[in-house]
BAGUDREN-252384 format. One line per 4 residues: their letters; for each residue x, y, z of N, C-alpha, C. Coordinates in Angstrom, 2 decimals. Atoms other than C-alpha are relative to their C-alpha. Layout:
BEGIN
A = X/Y/Z/X/Y/Z/X/Y/Z | ...
***
This chain:
BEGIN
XXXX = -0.01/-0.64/1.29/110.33/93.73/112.41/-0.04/1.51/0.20 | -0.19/-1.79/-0.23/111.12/97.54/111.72/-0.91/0.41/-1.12 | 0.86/-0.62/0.91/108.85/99.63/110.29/0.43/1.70/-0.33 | -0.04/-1.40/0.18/108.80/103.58/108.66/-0.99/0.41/-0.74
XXXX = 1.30/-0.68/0.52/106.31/105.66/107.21/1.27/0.85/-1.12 | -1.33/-1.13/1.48/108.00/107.64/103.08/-1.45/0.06/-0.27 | 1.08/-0.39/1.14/106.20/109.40/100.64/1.45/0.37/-0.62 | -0.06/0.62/1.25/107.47/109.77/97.64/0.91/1.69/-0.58
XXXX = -0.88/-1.25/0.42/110.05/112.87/96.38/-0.74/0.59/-1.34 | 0.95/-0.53/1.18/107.84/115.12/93.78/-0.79/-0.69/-0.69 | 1.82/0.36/0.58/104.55/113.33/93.62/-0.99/0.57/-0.33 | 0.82/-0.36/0.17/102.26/114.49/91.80/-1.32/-0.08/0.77
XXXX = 0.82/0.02/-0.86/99.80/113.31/94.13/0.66/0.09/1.47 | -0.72/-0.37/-1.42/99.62/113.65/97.74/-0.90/-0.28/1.35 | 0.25/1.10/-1.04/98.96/110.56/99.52/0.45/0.18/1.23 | -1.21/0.28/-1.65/99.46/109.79/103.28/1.26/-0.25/-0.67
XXXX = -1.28/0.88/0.59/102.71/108.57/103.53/-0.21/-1.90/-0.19 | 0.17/1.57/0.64/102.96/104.59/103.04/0.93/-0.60/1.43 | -0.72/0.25/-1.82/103.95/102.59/106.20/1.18/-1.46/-0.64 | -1.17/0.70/0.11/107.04/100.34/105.46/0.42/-1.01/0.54
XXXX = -0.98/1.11/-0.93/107.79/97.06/106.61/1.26/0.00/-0.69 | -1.15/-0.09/1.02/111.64/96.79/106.26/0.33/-1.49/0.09 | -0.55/0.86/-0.10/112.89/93.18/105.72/1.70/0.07/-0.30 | -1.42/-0.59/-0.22/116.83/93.58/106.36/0.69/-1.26/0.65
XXXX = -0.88/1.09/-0.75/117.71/90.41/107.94/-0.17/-1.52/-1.50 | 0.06/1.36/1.15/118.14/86.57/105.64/-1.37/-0.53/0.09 | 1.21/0.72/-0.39/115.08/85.09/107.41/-1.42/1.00/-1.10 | 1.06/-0.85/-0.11/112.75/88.20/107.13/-0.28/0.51/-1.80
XXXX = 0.18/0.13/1.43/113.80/88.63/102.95/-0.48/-1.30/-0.38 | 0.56/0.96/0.46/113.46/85.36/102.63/-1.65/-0.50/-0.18 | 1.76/0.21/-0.15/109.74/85.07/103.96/-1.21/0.80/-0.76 | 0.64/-1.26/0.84/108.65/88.22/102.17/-1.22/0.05/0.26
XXXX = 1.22/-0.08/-0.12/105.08/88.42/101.83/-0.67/-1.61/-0.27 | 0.37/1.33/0.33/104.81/84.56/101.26/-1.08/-0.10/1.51 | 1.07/0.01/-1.04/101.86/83.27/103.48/-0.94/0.93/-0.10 | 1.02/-1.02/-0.51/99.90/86.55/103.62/-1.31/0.42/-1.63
XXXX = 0.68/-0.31/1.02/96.63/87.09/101.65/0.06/1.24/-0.33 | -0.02/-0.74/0.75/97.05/90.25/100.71/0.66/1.01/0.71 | -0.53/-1.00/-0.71/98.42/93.61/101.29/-0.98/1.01/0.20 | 1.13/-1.26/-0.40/96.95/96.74/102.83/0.37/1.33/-1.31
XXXX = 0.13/-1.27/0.99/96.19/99.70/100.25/1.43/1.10/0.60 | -0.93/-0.36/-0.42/98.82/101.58/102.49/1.14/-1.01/0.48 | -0.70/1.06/-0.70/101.06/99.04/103.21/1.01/-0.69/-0.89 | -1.07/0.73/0.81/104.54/97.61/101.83/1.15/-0.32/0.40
XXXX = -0.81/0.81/-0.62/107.49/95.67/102.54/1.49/0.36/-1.20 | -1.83/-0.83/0.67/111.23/97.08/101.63/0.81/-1.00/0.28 | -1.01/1.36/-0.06/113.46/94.05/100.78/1.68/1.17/0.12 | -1.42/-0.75/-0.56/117.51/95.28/102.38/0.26/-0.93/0.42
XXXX = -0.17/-0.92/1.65/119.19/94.56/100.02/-1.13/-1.62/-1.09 | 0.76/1.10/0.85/117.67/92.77/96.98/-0.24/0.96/-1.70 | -0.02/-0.28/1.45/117.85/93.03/93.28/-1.14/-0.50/-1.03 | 0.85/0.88/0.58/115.37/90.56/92.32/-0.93/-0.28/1.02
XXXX = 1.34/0.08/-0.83/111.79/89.30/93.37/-0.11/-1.35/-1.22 | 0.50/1.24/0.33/110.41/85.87/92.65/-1.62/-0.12/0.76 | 1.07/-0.08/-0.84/106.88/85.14/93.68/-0.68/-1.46/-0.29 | 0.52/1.40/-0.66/106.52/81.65/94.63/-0.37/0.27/1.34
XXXX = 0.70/0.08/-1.35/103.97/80.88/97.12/-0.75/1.17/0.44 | 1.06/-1.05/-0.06/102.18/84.07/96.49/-0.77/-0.02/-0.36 | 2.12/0.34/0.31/98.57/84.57/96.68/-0.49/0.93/-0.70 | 0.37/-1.14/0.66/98.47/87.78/95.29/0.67/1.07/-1.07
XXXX = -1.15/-1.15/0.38/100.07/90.43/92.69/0.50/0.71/0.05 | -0.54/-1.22/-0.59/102.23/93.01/93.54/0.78/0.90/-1.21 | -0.82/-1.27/0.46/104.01/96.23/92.24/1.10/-0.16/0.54 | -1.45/-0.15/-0.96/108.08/96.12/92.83/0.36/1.51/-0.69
XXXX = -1.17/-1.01/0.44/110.03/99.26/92.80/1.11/-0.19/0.38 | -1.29/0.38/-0.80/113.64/98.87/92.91/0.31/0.89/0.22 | -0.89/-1.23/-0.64/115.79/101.32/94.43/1.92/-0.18/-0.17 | -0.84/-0.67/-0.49/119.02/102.80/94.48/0.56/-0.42/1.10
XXXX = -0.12/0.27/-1.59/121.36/102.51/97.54/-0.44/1.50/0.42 | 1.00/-1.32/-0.54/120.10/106.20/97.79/-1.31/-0.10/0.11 | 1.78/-0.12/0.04/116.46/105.26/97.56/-0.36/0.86/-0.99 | 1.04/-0.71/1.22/115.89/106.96/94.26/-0.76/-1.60/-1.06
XXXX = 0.99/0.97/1.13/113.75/104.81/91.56/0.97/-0.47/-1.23 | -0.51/0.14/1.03/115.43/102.51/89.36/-0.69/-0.74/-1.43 | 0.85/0.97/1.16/112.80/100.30/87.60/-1.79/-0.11/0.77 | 1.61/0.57/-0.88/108.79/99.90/88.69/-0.12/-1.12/-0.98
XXXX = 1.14/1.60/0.99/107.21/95.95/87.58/-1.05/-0.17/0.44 | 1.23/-0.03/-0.29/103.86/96.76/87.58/-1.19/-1.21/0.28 | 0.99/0.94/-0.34/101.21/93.89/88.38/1.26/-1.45/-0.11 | -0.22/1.21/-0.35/103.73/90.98/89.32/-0.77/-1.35/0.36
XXXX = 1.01/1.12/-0.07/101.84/87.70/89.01/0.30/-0.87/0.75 | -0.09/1.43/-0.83/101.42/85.41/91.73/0.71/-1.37/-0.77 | -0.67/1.68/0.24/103.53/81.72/91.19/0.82/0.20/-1.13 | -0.86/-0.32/0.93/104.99/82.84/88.00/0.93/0.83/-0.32
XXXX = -0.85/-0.94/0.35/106.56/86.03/88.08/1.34/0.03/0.75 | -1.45/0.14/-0.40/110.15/86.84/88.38/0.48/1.76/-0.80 | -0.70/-0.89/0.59/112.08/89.97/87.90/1.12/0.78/0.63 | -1.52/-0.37/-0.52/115.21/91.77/88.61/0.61/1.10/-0.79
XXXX = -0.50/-1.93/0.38/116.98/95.57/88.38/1.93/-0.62/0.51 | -1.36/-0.09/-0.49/120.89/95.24/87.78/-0.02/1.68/0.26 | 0.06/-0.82/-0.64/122.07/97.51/90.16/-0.83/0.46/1.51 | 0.56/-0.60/-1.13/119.36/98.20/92.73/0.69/-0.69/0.95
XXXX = 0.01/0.55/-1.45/120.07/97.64/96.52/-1.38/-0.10/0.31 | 1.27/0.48/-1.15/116.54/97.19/97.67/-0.95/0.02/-1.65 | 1.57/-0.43/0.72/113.05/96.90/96.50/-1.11/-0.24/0.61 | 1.49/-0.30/-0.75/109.68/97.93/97.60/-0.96/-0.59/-0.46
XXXX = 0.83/0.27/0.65/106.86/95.63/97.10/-1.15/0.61/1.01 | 1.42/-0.57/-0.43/103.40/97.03/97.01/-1.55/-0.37/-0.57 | 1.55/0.15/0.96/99.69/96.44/96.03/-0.02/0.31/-1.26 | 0.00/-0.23/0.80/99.19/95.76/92.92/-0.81/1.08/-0.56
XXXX = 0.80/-1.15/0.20/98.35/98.90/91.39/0.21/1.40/0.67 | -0.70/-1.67/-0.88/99.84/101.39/94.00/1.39/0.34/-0.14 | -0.86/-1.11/0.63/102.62/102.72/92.15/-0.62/0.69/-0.81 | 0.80/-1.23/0.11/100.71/104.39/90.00/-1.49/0.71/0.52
XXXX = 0.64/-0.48/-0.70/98.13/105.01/92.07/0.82/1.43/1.21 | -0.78/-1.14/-0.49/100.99/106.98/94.07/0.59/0.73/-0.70 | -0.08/-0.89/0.90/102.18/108.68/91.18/1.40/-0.46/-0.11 | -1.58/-0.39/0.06/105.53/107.08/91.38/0.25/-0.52/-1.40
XXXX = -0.76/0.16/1.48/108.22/107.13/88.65/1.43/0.00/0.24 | -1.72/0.16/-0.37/111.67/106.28/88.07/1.14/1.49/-0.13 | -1.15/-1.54/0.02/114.37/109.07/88.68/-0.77/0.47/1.54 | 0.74/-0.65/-1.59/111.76/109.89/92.06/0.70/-0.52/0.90
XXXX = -1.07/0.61/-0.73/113.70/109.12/95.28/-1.69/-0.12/1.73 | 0.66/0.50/-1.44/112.11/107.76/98.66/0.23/0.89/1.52 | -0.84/-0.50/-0.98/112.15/110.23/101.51/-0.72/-0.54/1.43 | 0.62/0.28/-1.17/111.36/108.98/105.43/-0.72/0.78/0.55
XXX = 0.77/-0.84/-0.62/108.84/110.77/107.22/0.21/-0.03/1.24 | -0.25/-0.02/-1.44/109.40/111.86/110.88/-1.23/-0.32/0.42 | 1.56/-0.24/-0.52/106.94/110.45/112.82/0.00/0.44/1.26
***
């Protein structure tokens, strides 16, 4: 699995950056965060590509942001509910799921774009 460290293009706040798992292969979208009790406060998983999020077999709720094939912000779905939720951005290429609650906890918003951090 590949990982990167972004923060966040004119955040009002000014968090570490956020460490990135990327899922980019069939297997690695497919598995998503299924299995895992929870996520880390810094910690999130970048579906490439993906338009939609389903959350069967999840234990916990998450925050999606979709993206752009530029990585700007096209939609945030704030507290996604374990077993039931479902949602989907015509248009995006990817989307970032995160702890529920850490998009706005990072200050993000749509029109903001995703930049990589050198590490």
């Amino acid at each position: 699995m590949r990982y990167m460290k972004i923060t966040i293009e004119n955040s009002k706040k000014k968090n570490p950056p956020l460490q990135i798992e990327v899922a980019d292969s069939f297997f690695a979208r497919l598995r998503g965060l299924m299995g895992r009790r929870s996520l880390a406060p810094a910690d999130g998983l970048l579906l490439v590509p993906c338009s939609s999020v389903h959350m069967c077999f999840m234990r916990f709720a998450i925050d999606v942001v979709y993206l752009d094939k530029d990585y700007r912000i096209r939609k945030i779905v704030p507290g996604l509910r374990p077993w039931i939720g479902v949602s989907w951005c015509s248009g995006a290429g990817s989307a970032l799921e995160l702890e529920a609650g850490r998009a706005a906890a990072e200050g993000i918003r749509v029109g903001q774009k995703l930049l990589l951090v050198n590490a």
